[in-house]
Biopython code that builds the backbone (N, CA, C, O; Angstrom):
import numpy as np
from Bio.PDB.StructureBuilder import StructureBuilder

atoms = [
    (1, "UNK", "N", (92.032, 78.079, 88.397)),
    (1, "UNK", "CA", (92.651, 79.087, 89.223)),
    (1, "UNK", "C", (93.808, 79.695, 88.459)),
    (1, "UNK", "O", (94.399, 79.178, 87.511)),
    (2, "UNK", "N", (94.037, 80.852, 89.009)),
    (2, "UNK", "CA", (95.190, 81.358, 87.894)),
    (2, "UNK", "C", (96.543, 81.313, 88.832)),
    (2, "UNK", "O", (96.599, 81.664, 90.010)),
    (3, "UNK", "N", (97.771, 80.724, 87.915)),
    (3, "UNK", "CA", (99.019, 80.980, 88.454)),
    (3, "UNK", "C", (99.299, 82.378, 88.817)),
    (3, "UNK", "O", (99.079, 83.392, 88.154)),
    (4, "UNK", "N", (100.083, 82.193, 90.569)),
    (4, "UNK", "CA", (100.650, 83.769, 91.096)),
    (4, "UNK", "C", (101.188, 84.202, 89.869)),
    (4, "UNK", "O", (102.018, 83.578, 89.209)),
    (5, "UNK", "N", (100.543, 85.612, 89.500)),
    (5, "UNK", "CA", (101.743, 86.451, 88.720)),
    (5, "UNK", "C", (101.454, 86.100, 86.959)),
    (5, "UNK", "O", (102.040, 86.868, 86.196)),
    (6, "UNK", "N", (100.906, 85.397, 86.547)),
    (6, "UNK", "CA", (100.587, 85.214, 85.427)),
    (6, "UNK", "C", (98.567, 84.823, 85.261)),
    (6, "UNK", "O", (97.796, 84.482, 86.157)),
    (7, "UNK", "N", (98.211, 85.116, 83.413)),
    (7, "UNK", "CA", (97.123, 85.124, 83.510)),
    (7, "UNK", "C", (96.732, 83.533, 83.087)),
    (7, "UNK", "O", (95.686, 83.272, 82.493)),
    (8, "UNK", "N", (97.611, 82.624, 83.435)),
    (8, "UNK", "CA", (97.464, 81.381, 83.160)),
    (8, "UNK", "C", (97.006, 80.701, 83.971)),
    (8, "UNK", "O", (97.584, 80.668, 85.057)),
    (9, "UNK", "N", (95.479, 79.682, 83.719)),
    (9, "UNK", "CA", (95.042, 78.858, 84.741)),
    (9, "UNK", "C", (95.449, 77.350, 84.625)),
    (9, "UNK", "O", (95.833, 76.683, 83.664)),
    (10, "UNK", "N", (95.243, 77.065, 85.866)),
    (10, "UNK", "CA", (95.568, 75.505, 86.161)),
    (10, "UNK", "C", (94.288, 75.063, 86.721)),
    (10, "UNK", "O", (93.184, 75.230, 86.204)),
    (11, "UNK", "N", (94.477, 74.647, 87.517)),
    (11, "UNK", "CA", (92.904, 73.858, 88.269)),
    (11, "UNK", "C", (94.301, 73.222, 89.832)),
    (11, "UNK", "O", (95.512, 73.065, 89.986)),
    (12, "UNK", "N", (92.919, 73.075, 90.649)),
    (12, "UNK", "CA", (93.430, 72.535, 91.888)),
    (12, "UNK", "C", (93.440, 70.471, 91.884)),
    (12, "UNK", "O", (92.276, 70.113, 91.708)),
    (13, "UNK", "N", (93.931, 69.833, 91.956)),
    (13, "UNK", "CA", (93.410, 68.372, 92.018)),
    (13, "UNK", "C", (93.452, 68.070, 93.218)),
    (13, "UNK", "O", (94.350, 68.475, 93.956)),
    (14, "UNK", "N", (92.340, 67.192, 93.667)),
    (14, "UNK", "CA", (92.379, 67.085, 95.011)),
    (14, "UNK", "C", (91.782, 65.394, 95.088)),
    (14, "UNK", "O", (90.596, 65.255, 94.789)),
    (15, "UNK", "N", (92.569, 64.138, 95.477)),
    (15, "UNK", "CA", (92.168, 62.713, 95.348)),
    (15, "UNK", "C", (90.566, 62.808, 96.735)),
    (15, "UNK", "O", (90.444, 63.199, 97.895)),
    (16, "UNK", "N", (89.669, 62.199, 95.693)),
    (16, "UNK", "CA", (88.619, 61.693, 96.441)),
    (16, "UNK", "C", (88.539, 61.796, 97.987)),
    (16, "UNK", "O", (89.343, 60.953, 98.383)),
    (17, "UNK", "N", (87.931, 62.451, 99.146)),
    (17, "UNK", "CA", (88.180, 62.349, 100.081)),
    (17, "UNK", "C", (88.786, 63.283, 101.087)),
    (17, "UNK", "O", (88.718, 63.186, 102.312)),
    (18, "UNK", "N", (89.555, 64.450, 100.179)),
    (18, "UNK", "CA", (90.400, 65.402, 100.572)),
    (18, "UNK", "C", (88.928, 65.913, 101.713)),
    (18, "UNK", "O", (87.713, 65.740, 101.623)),
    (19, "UNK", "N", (89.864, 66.624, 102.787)),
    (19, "UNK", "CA", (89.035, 68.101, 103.208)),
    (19, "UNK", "C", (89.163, 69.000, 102.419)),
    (19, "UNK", "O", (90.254, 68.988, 101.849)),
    (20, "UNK", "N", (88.379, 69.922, 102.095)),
    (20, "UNK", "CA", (88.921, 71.388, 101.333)),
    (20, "UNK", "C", (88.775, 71.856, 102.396)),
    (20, "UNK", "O", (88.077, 71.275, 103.227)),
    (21, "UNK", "N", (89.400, 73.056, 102.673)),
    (21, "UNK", "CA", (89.774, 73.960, 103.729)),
    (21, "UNK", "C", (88.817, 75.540, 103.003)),
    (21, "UNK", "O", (89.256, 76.623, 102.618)),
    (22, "UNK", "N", (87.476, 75.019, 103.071)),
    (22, "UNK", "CA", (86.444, 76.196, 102.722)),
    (22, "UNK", "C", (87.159, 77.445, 102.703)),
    (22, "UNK", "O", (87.551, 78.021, 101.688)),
    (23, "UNK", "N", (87.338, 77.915, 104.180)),
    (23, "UNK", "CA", (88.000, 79.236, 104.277)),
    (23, "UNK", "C", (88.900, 79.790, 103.307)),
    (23, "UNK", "O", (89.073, 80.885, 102.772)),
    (24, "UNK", "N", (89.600, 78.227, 103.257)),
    (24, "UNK", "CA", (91.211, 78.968, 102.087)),
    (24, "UNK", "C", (90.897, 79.218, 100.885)),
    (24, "UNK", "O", (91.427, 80.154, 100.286)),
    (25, "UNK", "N", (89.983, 78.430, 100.322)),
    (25, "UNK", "CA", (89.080, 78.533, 98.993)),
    (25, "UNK", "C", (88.458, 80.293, 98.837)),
    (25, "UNK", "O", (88.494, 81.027, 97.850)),
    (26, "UNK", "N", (87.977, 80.527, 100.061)),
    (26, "UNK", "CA", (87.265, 81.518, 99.372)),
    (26, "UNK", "C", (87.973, 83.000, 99.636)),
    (26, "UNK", "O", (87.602, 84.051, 99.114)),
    (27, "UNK", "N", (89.075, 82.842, 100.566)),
    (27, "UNK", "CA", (90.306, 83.731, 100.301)),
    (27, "UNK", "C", (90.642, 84.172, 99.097)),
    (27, "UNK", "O", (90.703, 85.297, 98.602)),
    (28, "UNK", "N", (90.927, 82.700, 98.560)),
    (28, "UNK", "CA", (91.464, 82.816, 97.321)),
    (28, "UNK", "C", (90.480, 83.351, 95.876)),
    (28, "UNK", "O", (90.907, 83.960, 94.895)),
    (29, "UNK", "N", (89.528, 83.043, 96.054)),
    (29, "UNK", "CA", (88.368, 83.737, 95.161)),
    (29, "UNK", "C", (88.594, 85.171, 95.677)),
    (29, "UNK", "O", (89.146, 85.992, 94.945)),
    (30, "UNK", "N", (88.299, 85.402, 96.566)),
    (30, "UNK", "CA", (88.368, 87.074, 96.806)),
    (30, "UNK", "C", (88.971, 87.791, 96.710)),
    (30, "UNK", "O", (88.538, 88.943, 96.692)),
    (31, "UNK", "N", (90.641, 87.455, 96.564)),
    (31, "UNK", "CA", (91.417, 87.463, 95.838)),
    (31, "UNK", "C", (91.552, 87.696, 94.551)),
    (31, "UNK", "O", (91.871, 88.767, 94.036)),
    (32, "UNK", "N", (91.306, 86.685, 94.020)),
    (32, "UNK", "CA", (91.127, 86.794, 92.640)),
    (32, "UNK", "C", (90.412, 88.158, 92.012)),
    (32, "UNK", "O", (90.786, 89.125, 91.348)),
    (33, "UNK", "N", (89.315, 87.739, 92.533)),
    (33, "UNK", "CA", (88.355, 89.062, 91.865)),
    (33, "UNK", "C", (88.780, 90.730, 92.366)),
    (33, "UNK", "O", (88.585, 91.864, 91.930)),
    (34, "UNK", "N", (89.251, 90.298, 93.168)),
    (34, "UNK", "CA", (90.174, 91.997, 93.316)),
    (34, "UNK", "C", (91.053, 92.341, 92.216)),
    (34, "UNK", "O", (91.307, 93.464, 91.779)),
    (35, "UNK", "N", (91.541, 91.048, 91.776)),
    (35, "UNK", "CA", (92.439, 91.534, 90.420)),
    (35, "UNK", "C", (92.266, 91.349, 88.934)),
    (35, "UNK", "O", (92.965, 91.547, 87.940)),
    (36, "UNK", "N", (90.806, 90.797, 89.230)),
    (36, "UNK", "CA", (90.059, 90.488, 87.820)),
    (36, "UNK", "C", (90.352, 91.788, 87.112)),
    (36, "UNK", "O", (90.955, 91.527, 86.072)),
    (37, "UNK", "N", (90.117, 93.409, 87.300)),
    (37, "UNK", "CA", (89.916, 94.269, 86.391)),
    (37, "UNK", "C", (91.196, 94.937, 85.964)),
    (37, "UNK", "O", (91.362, 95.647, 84.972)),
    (38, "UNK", "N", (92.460, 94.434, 87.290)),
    (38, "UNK", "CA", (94.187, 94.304, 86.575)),
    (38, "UNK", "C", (93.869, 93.293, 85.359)),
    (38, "UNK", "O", (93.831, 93.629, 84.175)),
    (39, "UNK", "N", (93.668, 92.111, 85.816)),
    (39, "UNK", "CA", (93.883, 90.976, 84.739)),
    (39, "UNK", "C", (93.248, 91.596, 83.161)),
    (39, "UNK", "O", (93.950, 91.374, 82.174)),
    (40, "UNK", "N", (92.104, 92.258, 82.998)),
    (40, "UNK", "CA", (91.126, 92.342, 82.313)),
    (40, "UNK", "C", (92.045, 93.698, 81.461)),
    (40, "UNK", "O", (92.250, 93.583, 80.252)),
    (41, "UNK", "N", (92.351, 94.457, 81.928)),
    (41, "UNK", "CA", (93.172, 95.718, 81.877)),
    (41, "UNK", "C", (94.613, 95.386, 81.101)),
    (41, "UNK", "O", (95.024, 96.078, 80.170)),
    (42, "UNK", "N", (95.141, 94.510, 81.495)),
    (42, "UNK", "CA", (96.420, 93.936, 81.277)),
    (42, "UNK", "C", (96.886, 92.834, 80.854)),
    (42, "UNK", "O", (98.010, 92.388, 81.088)),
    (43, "UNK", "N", (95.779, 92.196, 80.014)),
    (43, "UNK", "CA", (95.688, 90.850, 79.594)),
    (43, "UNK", "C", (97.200, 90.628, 78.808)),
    (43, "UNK", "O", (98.155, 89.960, 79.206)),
    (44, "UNK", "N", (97.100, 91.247, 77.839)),
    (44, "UNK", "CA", (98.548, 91.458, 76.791)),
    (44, "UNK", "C", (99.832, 91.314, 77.298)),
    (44, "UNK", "O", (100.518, 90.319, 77.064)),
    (45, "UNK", "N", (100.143, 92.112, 77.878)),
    (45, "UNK", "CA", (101.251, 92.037, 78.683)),
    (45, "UNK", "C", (101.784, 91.019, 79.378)),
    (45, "UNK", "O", (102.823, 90.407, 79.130)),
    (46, "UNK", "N", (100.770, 90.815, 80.557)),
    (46, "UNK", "CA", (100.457, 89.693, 81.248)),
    (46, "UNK", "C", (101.051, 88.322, 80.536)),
    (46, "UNK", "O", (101.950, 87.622, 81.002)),
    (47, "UNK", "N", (100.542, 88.168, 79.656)),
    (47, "UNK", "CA", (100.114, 86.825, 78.768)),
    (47, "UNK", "C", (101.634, 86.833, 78.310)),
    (47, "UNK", "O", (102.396, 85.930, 78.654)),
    (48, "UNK", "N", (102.060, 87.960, 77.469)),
    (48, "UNK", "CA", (103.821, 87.830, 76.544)),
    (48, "UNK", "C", (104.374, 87.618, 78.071)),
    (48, "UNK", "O", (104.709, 86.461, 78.321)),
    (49, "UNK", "N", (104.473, 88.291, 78.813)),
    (49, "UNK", "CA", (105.820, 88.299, 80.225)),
    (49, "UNK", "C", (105.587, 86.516, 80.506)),
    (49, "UNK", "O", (106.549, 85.759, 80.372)),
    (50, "UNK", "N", (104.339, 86.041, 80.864)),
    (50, "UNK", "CA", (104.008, 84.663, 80.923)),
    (50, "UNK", "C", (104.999, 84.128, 79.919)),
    (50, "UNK", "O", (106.141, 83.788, 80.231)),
    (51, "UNK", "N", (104.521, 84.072, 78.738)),
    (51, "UNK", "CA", (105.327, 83.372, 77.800)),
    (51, "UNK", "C", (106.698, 83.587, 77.684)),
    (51, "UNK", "O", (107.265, 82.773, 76.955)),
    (52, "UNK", "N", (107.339, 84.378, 78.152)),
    (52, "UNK", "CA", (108.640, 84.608, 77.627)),
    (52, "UNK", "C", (109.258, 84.145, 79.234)),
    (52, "UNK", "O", (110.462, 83.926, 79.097)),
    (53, "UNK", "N", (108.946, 83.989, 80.288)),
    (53, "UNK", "CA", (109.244, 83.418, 81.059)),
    (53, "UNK", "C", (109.216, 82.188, 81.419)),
    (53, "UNK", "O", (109.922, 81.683, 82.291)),
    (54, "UNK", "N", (108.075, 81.441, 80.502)),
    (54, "UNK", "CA", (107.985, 80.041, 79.819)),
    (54, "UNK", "C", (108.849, 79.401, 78.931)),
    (54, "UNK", "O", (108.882, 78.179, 78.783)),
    (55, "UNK", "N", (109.663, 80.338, 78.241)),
    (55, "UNK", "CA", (110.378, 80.211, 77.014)),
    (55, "UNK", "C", (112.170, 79.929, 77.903)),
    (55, "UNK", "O", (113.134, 79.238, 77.576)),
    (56, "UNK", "N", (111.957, 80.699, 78.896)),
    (56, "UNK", "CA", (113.520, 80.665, 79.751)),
    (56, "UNK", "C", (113.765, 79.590, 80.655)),
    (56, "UNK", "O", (114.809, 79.326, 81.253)),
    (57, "UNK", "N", (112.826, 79.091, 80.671)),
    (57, "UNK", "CA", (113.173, 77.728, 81.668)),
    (57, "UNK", "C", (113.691, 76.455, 81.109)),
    (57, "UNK", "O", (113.927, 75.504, 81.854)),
]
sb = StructureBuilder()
sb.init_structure("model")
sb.init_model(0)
sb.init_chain("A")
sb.init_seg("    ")
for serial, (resi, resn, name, xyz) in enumerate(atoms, 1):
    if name == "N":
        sb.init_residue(resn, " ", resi, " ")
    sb.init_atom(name, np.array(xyz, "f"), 0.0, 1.0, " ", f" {name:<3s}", serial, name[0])
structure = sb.get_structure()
């Protein structure tokens, strides 16, 4: 999944057993792909602002 606001992914962890909350899952995909062709468009940018906001913490 990608962090709000940057083109950096993480993954969700969820211990054995969890409910997933289907619905919220596929919010969030639909989501996503609305901004796949920002992301795709704006990779560069994206990626340095990421890093240099990585660099300030």
């Amino acid at each position: 999944m990608l962090r709000p606001g940057t083109s950096t992914l993480m993954t969700w962890d969820m211990p054995r057993g969890t409910d997933v909350d289907a619905a919220a899952v596929g919010v969030y995909v639909t989501e996503a792909l609305a901004k796949r062709d920002h992301y795709l468009s704006n990779a560069a940018q994206i990626t340095a602002a990421a890093r240099d906001r990585a660099r300030t913490r």
